[in-house]
Structure formats: C-alpha cells, structure tokens
LUMVEXVEX-476904 format. One line per field, with one value per residue (C-alpha): x, y, z negated. Coordinates in pm, whole numbers, always signed. Example, Ala and Ser with C-alpha at 12.3 -4.5 7.8 and 13.67 -1.06 7.14 Angstrom:
BEGIN
px <- +1230 | +1367 .
py <- -450 | -106 .
pz <- -780 | -714 .
//
This chain:
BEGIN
px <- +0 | +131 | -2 | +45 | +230 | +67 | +226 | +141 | +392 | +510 | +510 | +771 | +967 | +685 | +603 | +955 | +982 | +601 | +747 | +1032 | +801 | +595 | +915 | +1052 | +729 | +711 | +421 | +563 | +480 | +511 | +579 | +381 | +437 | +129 | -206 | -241 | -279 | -448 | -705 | -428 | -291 | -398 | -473 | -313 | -127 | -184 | -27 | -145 | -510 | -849 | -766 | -531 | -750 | -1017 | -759 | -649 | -999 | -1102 | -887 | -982 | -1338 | -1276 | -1146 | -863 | -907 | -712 | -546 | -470 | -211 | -293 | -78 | -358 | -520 | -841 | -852 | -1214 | -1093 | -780 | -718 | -488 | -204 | +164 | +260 | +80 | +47 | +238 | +22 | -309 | -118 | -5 | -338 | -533 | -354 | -348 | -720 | -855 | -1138 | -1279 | -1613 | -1770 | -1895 | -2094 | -2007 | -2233 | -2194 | -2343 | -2262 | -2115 | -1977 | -1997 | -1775 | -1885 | -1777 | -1728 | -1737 | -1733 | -1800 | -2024 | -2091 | -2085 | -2312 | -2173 | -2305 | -1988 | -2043 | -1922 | -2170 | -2462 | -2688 | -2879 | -3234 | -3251 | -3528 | -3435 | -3623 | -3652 | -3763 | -3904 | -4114 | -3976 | -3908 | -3824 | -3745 | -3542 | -3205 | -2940 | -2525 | -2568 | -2644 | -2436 | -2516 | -2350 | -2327 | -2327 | -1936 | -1949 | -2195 | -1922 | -1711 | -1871 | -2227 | -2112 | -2009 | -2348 | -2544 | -2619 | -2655 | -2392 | -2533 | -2397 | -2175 | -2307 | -2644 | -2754 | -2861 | -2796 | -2829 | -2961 | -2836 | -2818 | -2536 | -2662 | -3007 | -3217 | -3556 | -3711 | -3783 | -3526 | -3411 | -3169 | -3340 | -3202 | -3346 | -3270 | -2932 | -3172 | -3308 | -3193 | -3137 | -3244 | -3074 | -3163 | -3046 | -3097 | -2689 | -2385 | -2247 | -1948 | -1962 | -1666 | -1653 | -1516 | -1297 | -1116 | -1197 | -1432 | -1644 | -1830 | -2182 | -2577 | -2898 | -2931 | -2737 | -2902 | -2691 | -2777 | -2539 | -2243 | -2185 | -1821 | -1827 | -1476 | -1355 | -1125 | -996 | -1205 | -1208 | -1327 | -1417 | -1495 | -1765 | -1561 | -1268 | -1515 | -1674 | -1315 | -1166 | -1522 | -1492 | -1135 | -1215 .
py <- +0 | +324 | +617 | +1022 | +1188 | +1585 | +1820 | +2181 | +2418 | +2342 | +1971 | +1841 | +1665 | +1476 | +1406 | +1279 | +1067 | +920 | +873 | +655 | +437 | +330 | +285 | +55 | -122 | -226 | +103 | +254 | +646 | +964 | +1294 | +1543 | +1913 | +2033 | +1873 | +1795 | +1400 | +1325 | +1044 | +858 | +669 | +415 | +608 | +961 | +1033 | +1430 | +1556 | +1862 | +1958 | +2038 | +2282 | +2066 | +1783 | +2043 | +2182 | +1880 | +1760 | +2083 | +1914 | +1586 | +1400 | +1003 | +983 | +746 | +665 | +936 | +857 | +1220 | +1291 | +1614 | +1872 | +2165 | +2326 | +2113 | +1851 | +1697 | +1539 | +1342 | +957 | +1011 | +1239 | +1255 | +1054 | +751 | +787 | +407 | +150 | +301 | +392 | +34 | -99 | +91 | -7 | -387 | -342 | -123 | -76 | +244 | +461 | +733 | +1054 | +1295 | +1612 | +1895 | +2055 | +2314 | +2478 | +2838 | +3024 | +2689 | +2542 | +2242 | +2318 | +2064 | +2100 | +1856 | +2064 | +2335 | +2599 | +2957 | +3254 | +3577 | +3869 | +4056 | +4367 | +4448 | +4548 | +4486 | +4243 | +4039 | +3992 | +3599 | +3336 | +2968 | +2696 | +2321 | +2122 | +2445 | +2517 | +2800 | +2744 | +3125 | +3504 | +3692 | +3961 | +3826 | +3831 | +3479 | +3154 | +2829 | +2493 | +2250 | +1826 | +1662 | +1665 | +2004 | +2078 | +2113 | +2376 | +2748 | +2564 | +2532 | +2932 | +3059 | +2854 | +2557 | +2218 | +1908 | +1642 | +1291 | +1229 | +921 | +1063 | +1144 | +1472 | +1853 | +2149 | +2504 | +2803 | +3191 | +3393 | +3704 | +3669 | +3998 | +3799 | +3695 | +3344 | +3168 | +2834 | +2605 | +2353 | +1940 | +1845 | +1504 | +1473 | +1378 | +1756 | +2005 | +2372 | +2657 | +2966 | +3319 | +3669 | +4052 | +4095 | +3944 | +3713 | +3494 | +3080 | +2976 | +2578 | +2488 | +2810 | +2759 | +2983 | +3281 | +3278 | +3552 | +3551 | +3712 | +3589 | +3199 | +2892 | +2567 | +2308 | +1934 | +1631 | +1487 | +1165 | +1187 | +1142 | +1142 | +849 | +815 | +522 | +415 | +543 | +287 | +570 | +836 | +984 | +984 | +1161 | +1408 | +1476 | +1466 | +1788 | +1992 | +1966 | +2134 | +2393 .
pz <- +0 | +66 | -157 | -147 | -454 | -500 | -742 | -897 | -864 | -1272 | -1200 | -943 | -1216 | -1354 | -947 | -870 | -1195 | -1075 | -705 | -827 | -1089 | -804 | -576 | -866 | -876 | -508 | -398 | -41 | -231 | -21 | -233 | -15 | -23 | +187 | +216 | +552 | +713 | +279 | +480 | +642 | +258 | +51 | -237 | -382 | -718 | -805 | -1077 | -1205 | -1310 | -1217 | -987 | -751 | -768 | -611 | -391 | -256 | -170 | +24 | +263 | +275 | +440 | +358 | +44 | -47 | -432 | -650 | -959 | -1174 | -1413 | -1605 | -1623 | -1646 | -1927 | -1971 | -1683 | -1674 | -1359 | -1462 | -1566 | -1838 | -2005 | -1900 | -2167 | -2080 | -1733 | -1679 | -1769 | -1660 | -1310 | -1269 | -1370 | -1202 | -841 | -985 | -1062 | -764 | -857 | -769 | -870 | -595 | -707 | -462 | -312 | -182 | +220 | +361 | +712 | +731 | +1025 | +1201 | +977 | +685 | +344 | +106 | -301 | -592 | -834 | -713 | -436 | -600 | -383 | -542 | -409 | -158 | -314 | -634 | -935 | -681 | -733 | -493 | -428 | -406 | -288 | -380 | -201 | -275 | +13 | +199 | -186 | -293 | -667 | -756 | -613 | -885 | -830 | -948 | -893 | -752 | -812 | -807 | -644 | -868 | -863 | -1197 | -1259 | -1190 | -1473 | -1700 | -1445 | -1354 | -1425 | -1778 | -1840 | -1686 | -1989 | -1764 | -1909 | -1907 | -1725 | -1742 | -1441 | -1315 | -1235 | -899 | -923 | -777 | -1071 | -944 | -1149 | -1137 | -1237 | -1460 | -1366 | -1384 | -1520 | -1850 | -1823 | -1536 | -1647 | -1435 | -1235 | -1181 | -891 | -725 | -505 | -161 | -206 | +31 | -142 | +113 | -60 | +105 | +61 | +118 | +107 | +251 | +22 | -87 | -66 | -271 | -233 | -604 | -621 | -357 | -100 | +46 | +315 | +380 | +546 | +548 | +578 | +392 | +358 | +304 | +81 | +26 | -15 | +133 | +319 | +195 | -164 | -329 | -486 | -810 | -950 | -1236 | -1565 | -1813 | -2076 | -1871 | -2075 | -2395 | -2214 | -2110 | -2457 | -2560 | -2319 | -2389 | -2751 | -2705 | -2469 .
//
C-alpha cells in the first residue's frame, strides 16, 4: 500500500519521523508538500489539526481513508495524540477498517464546493446584514435579516455551528443542521433536517460561501446546498464519541 504523509507548517519533524516508521514497517509512504494528485494513494497520514484535515480535503473528491495525528489546538478530527500515534497507526492499516462521514456541495460560479463541516453565507459587506429566505424542499421554513447563516453536517456541529449557539449532534447521524449567524428575530431556532433535504438559501446581497474556512467565493442571488456523493472516509475510531466529549470539555 502506498499512503500520502501531509504536514502543517510546525510539524515536518513529527512528518519525517512518521514517514520513516511506516518505511521501517514495510508502507511505500510519500511525504507530500502540496495537495495535488491526494485520490491517487492508498490512504493519507496528516499531521497537524483540524484545519489541515479540512484543507487537505477541499482538494480531494474520492477519499482514500485518512489517519490524523494532532498537532492543532483542539482537533475533533484526529485519531490520536503525538505521543501515541504508533500503535493506533499500525493498527489501524493492519485493521482497515474504515467509517464514511458525509459532506455537503453546492454549485457556485460553475464550480462544486465541497465542506465537511459546514458551508458559512456571510453577508460581503461588512456590518450589513442580509435579508434571508431559507427553504426546505421548496417550503420556505423562515425570512429573517441576518449576517448569515451556516449549512453545517453533523461533525461540523461542533465547528462554527457550535459558536453561533447551535446544538452538538452525534456524528453518526444522517442529518444537515440550518443556522443563522446574529439573527435579527425573536424566536429563530436552528433547524435538523434530514441529510436527503436540499437547502435553497436566497439573498438581497452578494455574499461569501466559505466551504469549512477555507476559501471565499463571492456571489448574489441563492445557492441551493444538499449532500455529497463523496463522503470522506477516516480510518475508524473505536471511541470516537468519547474523544469528542473529551476535546469539547477542554475547549
């Protein structure tokens, strides 16, 4: 099996000592200082947190399994700590077994954006807010002003979602959660709605989609967002939830 070795900048020692663990334990391993050709390996080491697993995957369709090695400040996303990185690495690429968690597109300037955690539509003009309509299925659900509103899946509950007073939903369920940022309204609560919903968002003034803080793409009018085909896989976690509790309880 060959696999892909991704580093932030802070962790290229930790990378190169990872590279030559799998070298010495018979994995072909690639340390890989852009993300281009991701779809092409076996499965992809990233070392480094939240924010270059995210990174990483704006870049990527088909999703080889990734295995993360945190190296961030909270990192929901990861498998394990540097410190014990060994075992779980080894086992995990003994094991292969892998668990699929869904992402959220949507189709801007011609282009498909992809997020696993959540699509954020901030208003492009500063201290503005936006007159929104949000639709469900063609219902509309709700017309409110507003400095946006984020489209989130169920790991990303606990990213932006979780700041804006949304709640944590359990990562394993198939759901999409709808909710403003600094609503102008008495009354707005988020909505769960399930993940085969398509989310018709429309808008009185340009706005930014930022696909899991990675990037801004301005546009007017609406954007509809629904679920992926290309989920992103990670190699399983067998206490996933406890992790999780774990890193939110020390945020």
């Amino acid at each position: 099996m060959r696999g892909a070795i991704l580093y932030k900048q802070d962790s290229e020692k930790l990378a190169y000592e990872v590279h030559d663990f799998l070298v010495s334990n018979n994995y072909s391993a690639c340390i890989i200082k852009n993300f281009d050709n991701l779809e092409s390996y076996d499965f992809i080491v990233i070392v480094g947190g939240d924010g270059t697993i995210l990174k990483a995957l704006q870049n990527i369709k088909s999703c080889p399994p990734i295995f993360a090695i945190n190296t961030g400040r909270v990192g929901l996303l990861t498998h394990c700590e540097p410190h014990e990185y060994k075992s779980l690495l080894i086992k995990s690429l003994e094991n292969f077994e892998v668990e699929e968690f869904m992402r959220l597109k949507c189709i801007v300037n011609d282009e498909e954006l992809l997020a696993l955690n959540e699509f954020a539509v901030l208003c492009s003009i500063p201290a503005k807010l936006l007159e929104m309509k949000i639709y469900i299925d063609d219902v509309m659900i709700e017309s409110l002003r507003c400095d946006g509103v984020l489209v989130s899946t169920p790991l990303g509950s606990t990213a932006y979602a979780l700041s804006t007073g949304g709640p944590i939903i359990d990562p394993y369920l198939n759901s999409i959660l709808i909710v403003p940022v600094a609503p102008f309204k008495l009354g707005w609560k988020p909505w769960v709605v399930r993940d085969e919903r398509k989310i018709k968002l429309e808008f009185d003034k340009s706005v930014f989609i930022i696909p899991d803080g990675q990037r801004r793409v301005e546009f007017r009018n609406s954007v509809t967002i629904s679920k992926s085909e290309y989920p992103v896989r990670f190699f399983k976690v067998q206490n996933r939830l406890e992790r999780l509790v774990g890193k939110l309880r020390n945020i």
